[in-house]
C-alpha positions in Angstrom: 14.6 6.0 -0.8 13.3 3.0 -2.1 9.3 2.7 -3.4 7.8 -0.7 -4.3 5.1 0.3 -6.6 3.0 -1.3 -9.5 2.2 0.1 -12.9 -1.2 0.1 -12.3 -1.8 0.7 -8.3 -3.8 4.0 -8.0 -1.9 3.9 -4.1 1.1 3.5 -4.7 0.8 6.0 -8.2 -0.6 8.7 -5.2 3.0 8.1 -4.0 5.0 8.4 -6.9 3.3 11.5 -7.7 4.0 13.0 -3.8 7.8 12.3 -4.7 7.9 13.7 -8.2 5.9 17.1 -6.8 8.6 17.3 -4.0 11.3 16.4 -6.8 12.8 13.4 -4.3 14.7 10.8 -6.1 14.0 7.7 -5.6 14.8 3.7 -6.5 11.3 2.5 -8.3 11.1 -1.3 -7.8 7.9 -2.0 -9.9 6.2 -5.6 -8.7 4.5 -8.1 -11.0 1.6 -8.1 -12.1 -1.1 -9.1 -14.7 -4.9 -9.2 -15.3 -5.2 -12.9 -15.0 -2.9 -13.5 -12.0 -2.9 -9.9 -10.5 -0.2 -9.2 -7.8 0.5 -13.5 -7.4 2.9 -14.5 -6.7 4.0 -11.8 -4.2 7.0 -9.6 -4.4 8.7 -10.9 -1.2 9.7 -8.2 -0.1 6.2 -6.6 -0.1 5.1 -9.6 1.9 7.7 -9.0 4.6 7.2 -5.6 4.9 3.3 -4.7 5.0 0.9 -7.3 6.9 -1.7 -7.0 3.7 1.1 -7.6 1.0 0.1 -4.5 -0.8 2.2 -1.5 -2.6 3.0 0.7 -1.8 5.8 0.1 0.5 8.2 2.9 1.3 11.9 2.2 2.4 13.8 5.2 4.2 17.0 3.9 5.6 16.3 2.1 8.3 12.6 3.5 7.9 9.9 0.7 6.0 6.1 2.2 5.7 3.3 1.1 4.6 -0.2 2.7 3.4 -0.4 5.5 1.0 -1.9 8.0 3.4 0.6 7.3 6.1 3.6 7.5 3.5 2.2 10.9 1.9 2.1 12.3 5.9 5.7 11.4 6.2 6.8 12.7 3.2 5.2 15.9 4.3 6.4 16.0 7.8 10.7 15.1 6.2 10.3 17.5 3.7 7.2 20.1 4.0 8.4 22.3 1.1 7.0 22.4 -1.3 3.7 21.8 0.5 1.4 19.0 -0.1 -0.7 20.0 3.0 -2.2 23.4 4.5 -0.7 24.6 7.4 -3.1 25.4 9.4 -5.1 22.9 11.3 -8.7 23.4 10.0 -7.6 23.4 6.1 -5.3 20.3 6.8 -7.7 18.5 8.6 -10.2 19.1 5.1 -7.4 17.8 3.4 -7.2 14.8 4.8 -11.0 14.1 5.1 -10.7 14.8 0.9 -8.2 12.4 0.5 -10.1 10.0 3.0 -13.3 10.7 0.5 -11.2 10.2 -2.5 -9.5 6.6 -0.8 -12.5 5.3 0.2 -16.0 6.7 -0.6 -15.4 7.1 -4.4 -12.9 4.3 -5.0 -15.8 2.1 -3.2 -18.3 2.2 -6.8 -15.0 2.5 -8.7 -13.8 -1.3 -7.6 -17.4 -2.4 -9.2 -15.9 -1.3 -12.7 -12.8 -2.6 -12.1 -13.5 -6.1 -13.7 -13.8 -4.3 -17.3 -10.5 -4.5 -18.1 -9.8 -7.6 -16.9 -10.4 -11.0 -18.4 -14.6 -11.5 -17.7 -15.6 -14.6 -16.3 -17.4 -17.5 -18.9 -20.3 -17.6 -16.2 -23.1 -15.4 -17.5 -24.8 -15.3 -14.2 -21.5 -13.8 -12.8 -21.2 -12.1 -16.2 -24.9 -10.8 -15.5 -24.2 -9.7 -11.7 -20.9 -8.1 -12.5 -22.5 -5.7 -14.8 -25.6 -5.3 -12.8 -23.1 -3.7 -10.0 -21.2 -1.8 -12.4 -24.1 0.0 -13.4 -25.5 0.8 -10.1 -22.2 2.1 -9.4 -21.9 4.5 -12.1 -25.0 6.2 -10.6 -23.2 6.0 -7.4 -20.3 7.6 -8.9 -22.3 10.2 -11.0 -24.2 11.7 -7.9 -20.6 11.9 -6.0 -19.1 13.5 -9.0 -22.1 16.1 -8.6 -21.3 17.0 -5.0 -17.8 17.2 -6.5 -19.1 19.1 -8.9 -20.5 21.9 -6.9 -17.5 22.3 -4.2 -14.8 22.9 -7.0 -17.3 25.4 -8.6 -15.4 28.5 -9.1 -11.9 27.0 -7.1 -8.8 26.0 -8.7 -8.2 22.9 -6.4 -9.9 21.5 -3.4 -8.3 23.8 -1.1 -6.0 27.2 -1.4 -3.3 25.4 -3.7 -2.5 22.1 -5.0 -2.5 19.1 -2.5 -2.5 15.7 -1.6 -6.6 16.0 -1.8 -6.2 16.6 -5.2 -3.8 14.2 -5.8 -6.0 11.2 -4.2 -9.2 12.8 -5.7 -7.4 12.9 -9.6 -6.4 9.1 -8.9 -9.7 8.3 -8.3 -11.3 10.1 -11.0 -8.5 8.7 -13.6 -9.7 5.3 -12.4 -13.7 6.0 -13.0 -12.5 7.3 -16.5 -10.0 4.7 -17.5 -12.5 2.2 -16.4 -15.3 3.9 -18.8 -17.4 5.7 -15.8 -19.5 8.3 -15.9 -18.5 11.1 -18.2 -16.6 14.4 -16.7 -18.3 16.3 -19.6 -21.5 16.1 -17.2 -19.7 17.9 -14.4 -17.9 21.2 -16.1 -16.3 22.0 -12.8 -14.6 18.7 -12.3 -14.2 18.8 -15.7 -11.6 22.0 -15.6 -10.3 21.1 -12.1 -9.2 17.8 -14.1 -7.4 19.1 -17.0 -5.8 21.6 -14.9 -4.6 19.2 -12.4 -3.7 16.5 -15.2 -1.8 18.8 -17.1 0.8 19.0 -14.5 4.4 17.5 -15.5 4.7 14.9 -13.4 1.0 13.9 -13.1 1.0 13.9 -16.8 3.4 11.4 -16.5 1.6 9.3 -15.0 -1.0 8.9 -16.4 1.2 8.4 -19.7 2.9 5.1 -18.0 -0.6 4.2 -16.5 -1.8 4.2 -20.3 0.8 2.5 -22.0 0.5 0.3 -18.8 -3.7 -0.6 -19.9 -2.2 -1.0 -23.5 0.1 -4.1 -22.7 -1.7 -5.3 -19.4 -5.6 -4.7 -19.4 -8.6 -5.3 -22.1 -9.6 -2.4 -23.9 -12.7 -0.7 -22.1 -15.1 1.3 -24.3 -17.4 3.9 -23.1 -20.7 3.1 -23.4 -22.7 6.2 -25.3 -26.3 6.7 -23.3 -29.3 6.5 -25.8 
């Protein structure tokens, strides 16, 4: 198998973490990228394969997908052991709608952080709007975090063992904090459910790479302390 991926896509790191919790081996072709340019020009390949020119893209023999939720549901269905869904059709349905949540409600406010580690504009009125947004999003973020909060109350992961709910929700979250969002240390539960899940060998892992990754590519983001 083949995996185009980027150092720091959150998609395309879901993947690599779905293959290194199934132990598949893979080829990592990593495409370029920077703050200032982002993913321009295009890996060709990328471009011929998925319509929006986006990682990840995964390559199975004659098989070329596209889409981090419909690559994670076909490693599942080739190789179901060990388990990234539930079995049963109620608790894999919840898993999806987590991972769903975690793709596309959360990451929503997240994207308003993510100019912080990018080169900021020498417009102060965009200067002023950008961080207008990214405020209002934290708040966004913090009052999701505390629905979060309350669900993984008592639980070990989303649902009766690890999954790929956990692994988009961790992404997510890694995002919010790399990206100097609200503070887990508001939101115990998520708090735990996030060390335990981080702590992981080949999650761990990546989030190593995606650090050293902020070190060579990104601006350093500091927290801001509340008064």
């Amino acid at each position: 198998m083949k995996l185009y991926t980027a150092r720091l896509s959150l998609f395309a790191r879901k993947i690599e973490i779905a293959l290194g919790e199934k132990g598949l081996a893979f080829e990592r072709v990593v495409v370029p990228f920077t703050q200032e340019k982002g993913y321009s020009p295009k890996h060709p390949d990328v471009l011929a394969a998925n319509p929006k020119g986006q990682v990840p893209v995964l390559v199975d023999g004659d098989l070329t997908l596209y889409d981090s939720t419909i690559i994670l549901e076909y490693l599942e269905d080739a190789w179901p052991t060990p388990a990234l869904y539930p079995t049963a059709p109620k608790e894999r349905a919840l898993c999806r709608l987590q991972e769903l949540f975690a793709d596309e409600v959360l990451l929503a406010p997240v994207r308003e952080l993510m100019h912080r580690n990018g080169p900021r504009t020498a417009d102060p009125d965009r200067r002023a709007a950008e961080d207008s947004a990214a405020i209002q999003a934290e708040g966004k973020i913090a009052e999701l975090f505390a629905g979060l909060d309350r669900r993984l109350e008592g639980r070990e992961f989303f649902l009766d063992s690890f999954s790929a709910a956990d692994i988009a929700t961790f992404m997510t979250i890694l995002y919010s904090e790399r990206l100097a969002g609200p503070p887990l240390s508001d939101h115990p539960a998520i708090a735990a459910w996030y060390g335990r899940v981080g702590r992981r060998p080949v999650i761990s892992q990546i989030v190593a790479e995606i650090a050293e990754a902020d070190r060579e590519l990104s601006v350093p983001v500091e927290r801001k302390v509340s008064a």
